[in-house]
N, CA, C and O of each residue as an XYZ file, in Angstrom:
596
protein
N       0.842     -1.184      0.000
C       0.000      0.000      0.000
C       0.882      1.241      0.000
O       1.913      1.155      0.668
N       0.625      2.463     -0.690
C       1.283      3.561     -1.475
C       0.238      4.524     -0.426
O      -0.867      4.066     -0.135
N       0.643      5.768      0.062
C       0.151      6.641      0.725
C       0.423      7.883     -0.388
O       1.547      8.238     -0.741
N      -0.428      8.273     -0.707
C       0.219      9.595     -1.916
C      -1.194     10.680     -1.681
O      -2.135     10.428     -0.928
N      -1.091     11.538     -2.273
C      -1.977     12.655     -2.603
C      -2.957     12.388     -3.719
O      -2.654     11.956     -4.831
N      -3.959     12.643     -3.366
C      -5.172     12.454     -4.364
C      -4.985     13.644     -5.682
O      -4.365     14.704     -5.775
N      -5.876     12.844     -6.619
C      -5.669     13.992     -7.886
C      -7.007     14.044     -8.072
O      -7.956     13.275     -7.921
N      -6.780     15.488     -8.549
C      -8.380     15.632     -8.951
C      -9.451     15.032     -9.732
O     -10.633     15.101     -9.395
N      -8.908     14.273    -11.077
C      -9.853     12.750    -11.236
C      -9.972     12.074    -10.843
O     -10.141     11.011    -11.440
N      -9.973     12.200     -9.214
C     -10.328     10.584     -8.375
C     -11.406     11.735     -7.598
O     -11.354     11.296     -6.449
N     -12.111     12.635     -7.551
C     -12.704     13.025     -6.432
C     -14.512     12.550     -6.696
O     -15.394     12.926     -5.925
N     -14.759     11.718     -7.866
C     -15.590     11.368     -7.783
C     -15.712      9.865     -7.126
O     -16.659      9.507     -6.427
N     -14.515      9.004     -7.499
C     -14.393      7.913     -7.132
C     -14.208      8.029     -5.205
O     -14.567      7.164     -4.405
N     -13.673      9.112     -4.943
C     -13.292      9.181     -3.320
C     -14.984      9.332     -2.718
O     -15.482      8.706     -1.781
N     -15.569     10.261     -3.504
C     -17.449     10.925     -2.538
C     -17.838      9.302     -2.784
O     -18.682      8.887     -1.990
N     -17.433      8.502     -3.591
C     -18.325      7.018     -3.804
C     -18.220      6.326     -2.188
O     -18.982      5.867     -1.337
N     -16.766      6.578     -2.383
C     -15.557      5.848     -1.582
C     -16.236      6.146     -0.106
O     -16.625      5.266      0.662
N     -16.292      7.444      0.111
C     -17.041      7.782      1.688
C     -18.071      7.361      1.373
O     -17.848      6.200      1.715
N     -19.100      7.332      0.972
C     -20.678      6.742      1.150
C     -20.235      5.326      1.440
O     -20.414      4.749      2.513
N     -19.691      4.872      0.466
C     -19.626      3.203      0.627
C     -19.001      3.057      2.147
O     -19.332      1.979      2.638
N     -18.233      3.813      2.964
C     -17.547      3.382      3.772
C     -18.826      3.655      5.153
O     -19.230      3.054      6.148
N     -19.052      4.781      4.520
C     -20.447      5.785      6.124
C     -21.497      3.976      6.074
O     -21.907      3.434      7.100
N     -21.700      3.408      4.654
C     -22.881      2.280      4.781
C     -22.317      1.276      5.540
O     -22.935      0.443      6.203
N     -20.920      1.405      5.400
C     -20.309     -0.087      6.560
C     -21.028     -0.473      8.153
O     -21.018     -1.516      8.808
N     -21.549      0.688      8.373
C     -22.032      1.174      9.630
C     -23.374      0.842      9.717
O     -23.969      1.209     10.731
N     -24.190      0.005      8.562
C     -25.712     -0.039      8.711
C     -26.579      0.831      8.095
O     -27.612      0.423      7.565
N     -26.210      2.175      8.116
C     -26.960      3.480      7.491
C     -27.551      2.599      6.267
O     -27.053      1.717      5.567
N     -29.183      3.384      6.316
C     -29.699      2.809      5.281
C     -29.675      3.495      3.864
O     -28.655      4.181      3.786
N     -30.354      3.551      2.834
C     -30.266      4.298      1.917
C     -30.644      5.894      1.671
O     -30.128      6.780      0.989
N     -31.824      5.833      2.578
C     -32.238      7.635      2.769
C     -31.203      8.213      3.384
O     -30.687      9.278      3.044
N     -30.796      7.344      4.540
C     -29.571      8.410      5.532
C     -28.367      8.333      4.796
O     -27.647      9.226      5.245
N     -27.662      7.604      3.716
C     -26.635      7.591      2.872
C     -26.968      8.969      1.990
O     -26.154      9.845      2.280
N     -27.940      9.401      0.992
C     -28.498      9.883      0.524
C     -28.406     11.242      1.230
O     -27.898     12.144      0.564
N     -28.741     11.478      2.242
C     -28.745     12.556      3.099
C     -27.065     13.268      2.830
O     -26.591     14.298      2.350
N     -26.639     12.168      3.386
C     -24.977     12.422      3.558
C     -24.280     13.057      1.780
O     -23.531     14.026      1.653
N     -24.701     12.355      0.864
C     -23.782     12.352     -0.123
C     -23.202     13.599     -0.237
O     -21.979     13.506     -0.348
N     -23.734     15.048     -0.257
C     -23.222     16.044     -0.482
C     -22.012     16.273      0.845
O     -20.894     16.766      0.700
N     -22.550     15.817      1.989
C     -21.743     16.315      2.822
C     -20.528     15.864      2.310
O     -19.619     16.642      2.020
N     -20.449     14.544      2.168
C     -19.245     13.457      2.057
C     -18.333     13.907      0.748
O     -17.180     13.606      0.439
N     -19.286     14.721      0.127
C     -18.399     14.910     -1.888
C     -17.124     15.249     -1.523
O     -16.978     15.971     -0.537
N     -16.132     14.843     -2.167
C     -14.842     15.907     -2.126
C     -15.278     16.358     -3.375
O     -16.286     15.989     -3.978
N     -14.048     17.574     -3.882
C     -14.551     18.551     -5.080
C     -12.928     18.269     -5.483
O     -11.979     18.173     -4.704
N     -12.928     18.187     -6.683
C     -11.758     18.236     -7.195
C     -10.375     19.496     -6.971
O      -9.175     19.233     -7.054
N     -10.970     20.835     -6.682
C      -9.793     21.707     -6.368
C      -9.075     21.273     -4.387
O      -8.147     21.712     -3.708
N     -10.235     20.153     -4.162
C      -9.447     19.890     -2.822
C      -8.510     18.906     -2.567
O      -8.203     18.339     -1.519
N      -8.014     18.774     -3.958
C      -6.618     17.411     -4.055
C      -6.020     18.411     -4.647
O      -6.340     18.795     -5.772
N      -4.897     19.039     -3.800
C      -4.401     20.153     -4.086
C      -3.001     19.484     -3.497
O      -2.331     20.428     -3.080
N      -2.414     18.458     -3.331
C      -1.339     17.711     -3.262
C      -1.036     17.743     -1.848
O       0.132     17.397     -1.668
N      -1.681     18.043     -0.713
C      -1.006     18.450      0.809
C      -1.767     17.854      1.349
O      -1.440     16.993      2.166
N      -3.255     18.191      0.998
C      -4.276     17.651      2.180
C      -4.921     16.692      2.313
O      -5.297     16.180      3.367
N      -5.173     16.245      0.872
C      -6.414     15.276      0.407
C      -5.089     13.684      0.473
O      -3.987     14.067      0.079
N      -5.092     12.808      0.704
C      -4.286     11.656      0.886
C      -4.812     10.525      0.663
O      -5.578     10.179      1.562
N      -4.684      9.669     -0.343
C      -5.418      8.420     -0.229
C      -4.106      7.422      0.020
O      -2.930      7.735      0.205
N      -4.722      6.126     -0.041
C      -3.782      5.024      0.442
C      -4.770      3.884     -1.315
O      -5.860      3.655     -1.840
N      -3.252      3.593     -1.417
C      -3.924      2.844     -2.950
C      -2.807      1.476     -2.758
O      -1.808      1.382     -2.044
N      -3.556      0.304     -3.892
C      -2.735     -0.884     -3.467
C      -3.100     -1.814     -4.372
O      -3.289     -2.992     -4.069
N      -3.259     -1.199     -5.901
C      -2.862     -0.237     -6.362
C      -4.302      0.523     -6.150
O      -4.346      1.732     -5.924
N      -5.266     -0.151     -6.228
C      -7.077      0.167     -6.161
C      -6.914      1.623     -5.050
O      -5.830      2.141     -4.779
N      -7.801      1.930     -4.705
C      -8.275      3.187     -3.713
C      -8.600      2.305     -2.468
O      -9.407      1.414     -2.735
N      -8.195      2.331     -1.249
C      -9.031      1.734     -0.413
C      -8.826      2.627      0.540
O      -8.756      1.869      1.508
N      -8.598      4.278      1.197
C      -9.227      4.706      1.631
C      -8.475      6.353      1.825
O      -7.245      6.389      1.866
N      -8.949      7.143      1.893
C      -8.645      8.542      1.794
C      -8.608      9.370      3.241
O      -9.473      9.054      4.058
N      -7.570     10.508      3.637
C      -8.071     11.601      4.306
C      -8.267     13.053      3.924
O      -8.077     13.280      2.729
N      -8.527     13.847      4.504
C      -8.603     15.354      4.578
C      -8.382     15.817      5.680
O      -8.996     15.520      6.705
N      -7.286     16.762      5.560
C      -6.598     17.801      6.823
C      -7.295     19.120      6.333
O      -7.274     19.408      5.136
N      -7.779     19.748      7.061
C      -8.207     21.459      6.872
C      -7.475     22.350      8.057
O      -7.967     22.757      9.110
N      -6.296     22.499      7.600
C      -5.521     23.423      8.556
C      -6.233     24.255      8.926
O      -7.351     24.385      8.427
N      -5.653     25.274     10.182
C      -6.992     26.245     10.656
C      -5.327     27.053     11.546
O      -4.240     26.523     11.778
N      -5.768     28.321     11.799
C      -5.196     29.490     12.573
C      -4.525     28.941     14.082
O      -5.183     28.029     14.582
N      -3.813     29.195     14.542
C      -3.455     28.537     16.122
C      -2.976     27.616     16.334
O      -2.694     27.448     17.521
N      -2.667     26.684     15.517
C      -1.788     25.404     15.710
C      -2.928     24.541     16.296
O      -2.968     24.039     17.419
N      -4.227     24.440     14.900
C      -5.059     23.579     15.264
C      -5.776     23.339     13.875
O      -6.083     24.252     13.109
N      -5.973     22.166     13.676
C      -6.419     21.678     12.438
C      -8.207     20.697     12.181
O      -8.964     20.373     13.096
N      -8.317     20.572     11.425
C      -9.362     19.444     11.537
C      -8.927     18.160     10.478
O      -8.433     18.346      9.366
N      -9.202     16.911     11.037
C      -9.091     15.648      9.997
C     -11.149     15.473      9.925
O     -11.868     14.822     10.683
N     -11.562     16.374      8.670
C     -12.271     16.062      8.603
C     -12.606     15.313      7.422
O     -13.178     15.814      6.454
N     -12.256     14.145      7.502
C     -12.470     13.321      6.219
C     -11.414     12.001      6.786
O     -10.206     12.236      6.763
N     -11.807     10.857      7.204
C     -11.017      9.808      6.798
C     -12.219      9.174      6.866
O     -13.169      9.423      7.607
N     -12.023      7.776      5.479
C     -13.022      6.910      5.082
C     -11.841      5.472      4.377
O     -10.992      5.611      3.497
N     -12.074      4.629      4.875
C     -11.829      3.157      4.194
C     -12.755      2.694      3.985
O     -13.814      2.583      4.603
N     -12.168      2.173      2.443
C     -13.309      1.488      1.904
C     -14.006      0.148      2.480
O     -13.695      0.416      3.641
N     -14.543     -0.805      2.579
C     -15.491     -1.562      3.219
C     -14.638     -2.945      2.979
O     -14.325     -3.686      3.911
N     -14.365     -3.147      1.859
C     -12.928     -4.353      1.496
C     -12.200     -4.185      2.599
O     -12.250     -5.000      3.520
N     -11.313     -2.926      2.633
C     -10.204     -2.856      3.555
C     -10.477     -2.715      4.727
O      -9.441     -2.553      5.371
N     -11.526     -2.692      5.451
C     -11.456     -2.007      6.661
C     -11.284     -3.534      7.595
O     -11.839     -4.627      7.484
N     -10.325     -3.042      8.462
C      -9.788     -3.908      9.371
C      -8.642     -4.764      9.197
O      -8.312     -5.828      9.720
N      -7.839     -3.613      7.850
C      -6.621     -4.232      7.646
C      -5.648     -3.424      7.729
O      -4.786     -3.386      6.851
N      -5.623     -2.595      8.865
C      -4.517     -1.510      8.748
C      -4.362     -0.058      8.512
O      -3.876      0.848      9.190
N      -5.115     -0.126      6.942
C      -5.055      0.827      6.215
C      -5.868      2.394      6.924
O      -5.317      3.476      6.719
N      -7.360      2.312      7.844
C      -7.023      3.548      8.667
C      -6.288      3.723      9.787
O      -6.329      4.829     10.327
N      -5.451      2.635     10.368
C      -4.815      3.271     10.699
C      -3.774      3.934     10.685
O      -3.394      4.724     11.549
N      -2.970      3.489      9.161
C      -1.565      4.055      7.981
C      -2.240      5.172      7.743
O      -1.691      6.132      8.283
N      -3.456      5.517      7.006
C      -3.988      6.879      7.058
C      -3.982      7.647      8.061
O      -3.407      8.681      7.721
N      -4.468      7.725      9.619
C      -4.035      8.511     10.526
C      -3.134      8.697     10.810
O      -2.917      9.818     11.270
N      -1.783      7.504     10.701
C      -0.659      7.983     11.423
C      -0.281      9.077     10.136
O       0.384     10.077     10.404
N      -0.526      8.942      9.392
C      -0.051      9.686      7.863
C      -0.478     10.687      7.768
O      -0.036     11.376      6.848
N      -1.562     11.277      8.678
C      -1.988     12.431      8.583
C      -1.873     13.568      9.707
O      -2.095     14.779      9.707
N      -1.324     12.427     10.894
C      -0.571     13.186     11.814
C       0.615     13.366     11.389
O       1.110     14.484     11.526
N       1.150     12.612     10.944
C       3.297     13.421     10.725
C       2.723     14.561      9.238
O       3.614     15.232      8.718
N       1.427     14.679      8.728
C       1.273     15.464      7.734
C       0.584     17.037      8.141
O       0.405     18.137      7.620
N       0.353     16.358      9.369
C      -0.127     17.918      9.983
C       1.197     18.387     11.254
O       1.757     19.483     11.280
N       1.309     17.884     11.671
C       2.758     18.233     12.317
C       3.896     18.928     11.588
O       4.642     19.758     12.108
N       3.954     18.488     10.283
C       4.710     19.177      9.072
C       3.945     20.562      8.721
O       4.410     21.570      8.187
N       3.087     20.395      9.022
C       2.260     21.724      8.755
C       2.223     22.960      9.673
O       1.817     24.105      9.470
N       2.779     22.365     10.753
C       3.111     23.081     12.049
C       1.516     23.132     13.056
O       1.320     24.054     13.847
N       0.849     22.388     12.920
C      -0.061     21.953     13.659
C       0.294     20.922     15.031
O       1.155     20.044     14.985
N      -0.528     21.213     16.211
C      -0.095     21.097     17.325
C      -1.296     19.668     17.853
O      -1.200     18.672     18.570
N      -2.369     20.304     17.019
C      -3.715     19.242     16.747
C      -5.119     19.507     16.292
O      -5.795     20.513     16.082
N      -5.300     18.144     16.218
C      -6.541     17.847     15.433
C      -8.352     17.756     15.840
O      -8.661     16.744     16.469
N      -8.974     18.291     15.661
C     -10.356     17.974     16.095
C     -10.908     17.412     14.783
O     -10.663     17.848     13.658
N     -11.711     16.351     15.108
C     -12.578     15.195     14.310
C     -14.020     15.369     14.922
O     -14.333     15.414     16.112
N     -14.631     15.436     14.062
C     -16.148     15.532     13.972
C     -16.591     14.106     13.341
O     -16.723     13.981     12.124
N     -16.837     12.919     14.351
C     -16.650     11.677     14.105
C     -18.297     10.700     14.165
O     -19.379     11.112     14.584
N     -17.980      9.390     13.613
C     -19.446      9.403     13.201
C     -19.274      8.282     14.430
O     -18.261      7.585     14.373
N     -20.137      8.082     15.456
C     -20.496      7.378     16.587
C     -19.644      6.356     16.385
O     -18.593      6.161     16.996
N     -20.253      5.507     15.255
C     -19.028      3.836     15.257
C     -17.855      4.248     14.680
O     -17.227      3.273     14.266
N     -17.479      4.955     14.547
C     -15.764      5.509     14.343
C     -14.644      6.171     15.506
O     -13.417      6.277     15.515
N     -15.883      6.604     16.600
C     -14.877      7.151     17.358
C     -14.506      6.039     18.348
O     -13.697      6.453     19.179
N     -14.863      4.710     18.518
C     -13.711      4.182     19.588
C     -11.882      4.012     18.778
O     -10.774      3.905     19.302
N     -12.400      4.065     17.122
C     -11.025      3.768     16.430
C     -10.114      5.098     17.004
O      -9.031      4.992     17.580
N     -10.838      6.401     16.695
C      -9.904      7.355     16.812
C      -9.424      7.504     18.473
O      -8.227      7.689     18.687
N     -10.464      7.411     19.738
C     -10.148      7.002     20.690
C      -8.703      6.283     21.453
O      -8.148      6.538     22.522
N      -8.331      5.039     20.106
C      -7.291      4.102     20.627
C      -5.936      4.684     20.183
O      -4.753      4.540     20.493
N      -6.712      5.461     19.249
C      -5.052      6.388     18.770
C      -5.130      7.720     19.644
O      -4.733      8.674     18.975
N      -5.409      7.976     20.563
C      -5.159      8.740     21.479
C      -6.133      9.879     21.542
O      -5.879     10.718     22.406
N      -7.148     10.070     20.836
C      -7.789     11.538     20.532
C      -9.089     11.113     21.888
O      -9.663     10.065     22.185
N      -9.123     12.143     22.287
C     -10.449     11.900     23.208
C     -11.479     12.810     23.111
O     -11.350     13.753     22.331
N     -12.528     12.684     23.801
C     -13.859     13.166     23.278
C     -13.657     14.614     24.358
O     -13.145     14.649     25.477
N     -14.207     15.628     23.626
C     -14.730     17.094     24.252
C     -15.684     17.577     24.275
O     -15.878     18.545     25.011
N     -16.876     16.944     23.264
C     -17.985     17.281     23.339
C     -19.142     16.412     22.479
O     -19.465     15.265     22.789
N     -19.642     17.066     21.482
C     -20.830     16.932     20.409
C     -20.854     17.866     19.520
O     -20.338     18.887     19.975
N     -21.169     17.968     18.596
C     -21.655     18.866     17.385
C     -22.786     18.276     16.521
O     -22.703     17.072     16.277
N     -23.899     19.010     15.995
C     -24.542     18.746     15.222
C     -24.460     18.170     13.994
O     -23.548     18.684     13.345
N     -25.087     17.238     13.358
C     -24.601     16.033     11.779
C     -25.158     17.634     11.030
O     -26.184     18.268     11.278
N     -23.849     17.997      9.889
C     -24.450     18.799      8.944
C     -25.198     18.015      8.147
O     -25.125     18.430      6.991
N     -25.804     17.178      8.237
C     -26.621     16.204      7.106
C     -27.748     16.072      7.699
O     -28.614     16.582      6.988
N     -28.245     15.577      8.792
C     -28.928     15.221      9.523
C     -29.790     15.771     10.423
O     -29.385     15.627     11.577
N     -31.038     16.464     10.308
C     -31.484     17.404     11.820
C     -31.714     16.159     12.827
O     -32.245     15.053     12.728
N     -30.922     17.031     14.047
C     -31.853     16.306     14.944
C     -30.640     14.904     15.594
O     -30.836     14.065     16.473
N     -29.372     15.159     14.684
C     -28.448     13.670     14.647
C     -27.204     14.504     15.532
O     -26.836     15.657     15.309
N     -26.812     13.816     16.321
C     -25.593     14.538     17.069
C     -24.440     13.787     17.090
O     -24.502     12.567     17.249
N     -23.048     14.560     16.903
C     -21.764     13.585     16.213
C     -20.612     13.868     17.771
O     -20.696     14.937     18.376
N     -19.783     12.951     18.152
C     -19.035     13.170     18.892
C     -17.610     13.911     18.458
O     -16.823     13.390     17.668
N     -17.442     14.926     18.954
C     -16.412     15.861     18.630
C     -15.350     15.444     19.302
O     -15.488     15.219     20.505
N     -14.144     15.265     18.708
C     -12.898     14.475     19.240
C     -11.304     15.692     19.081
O     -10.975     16.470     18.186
N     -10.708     15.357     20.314
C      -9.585     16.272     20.139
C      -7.929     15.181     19.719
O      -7.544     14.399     20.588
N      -7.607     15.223     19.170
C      -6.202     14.308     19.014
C      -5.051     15.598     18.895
O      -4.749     16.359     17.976
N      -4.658     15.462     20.070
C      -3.329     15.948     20.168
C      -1.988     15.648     19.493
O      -1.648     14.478     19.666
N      -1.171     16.349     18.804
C      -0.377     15.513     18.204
C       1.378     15.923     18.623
O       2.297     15.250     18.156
């Protein structure tokens, strides 16, 4: 498995890539549906720094760093695909996106995480600070996670 930067003709294959990964979780088809826009990446956001997939050679799973002011960032975007999951590969993506935000001069990360995802980010050290509202969802509340790095 190859850790590289996404290009902008994969950002349709990546919005597939997150839906398919958010359904690993049970979500049915309306609440997938709900999500898709949230989940899209857009092609000017594989801009070679932030957007990261892990390929082998196929796609099996992507992040997004959104640097921010203060020596604080967001990983809002990691998704493995449904093949891979439970072989490593998120966790080669997180560690990959911490030495990628640390390079960035980021101190840490807040994740806006989907319920069955946060004991993963949990074991890699990030712990919970609060809640935030699902931009997809009224009414759906997401656990807000801090990972120090």
């Amino acid at each position: 498995m190859v850790i590289r930067a996404a290009r902008p003709d994969e950002a349709g294959v990546l919005s597939d890539l997150a839906v398919r990964s958010k359904g690993h979780w049970g979500y049915d088809e309306e609440f997938l549906a709900a999500c898709r826009d949230e989940l899209a990446i857009r092609p000017e956001q594989c801009d070679g720094v932030h957007l990261m997939v892990a390929a082998s050679p196929e796609l099996q799973g992507f992040y997004l760093l959104e640097p921010a002011e203060g020596g604080t960032g967001e990983l809002s975007a990691l998704f493995v695909d449904p093949a891979a999951i439970g072989q490593g590969v998120g966790s080669a993506l997180l560690a990959h996106a911490v030495i990628t935000a640390r390079d960035l001069g980021l101190h840490e990360l807040t994740i806006d995480s989907d319920p069955f995802a946060e004991p993963f980010y949990l074991r890699h050290g990030a712990r919970r600070t609060g809640s935030i509202p699902s931009g997809s969802i009224p009414g759906r509340v997401l656990p807000q996670l801090l990972l120090p790095l």
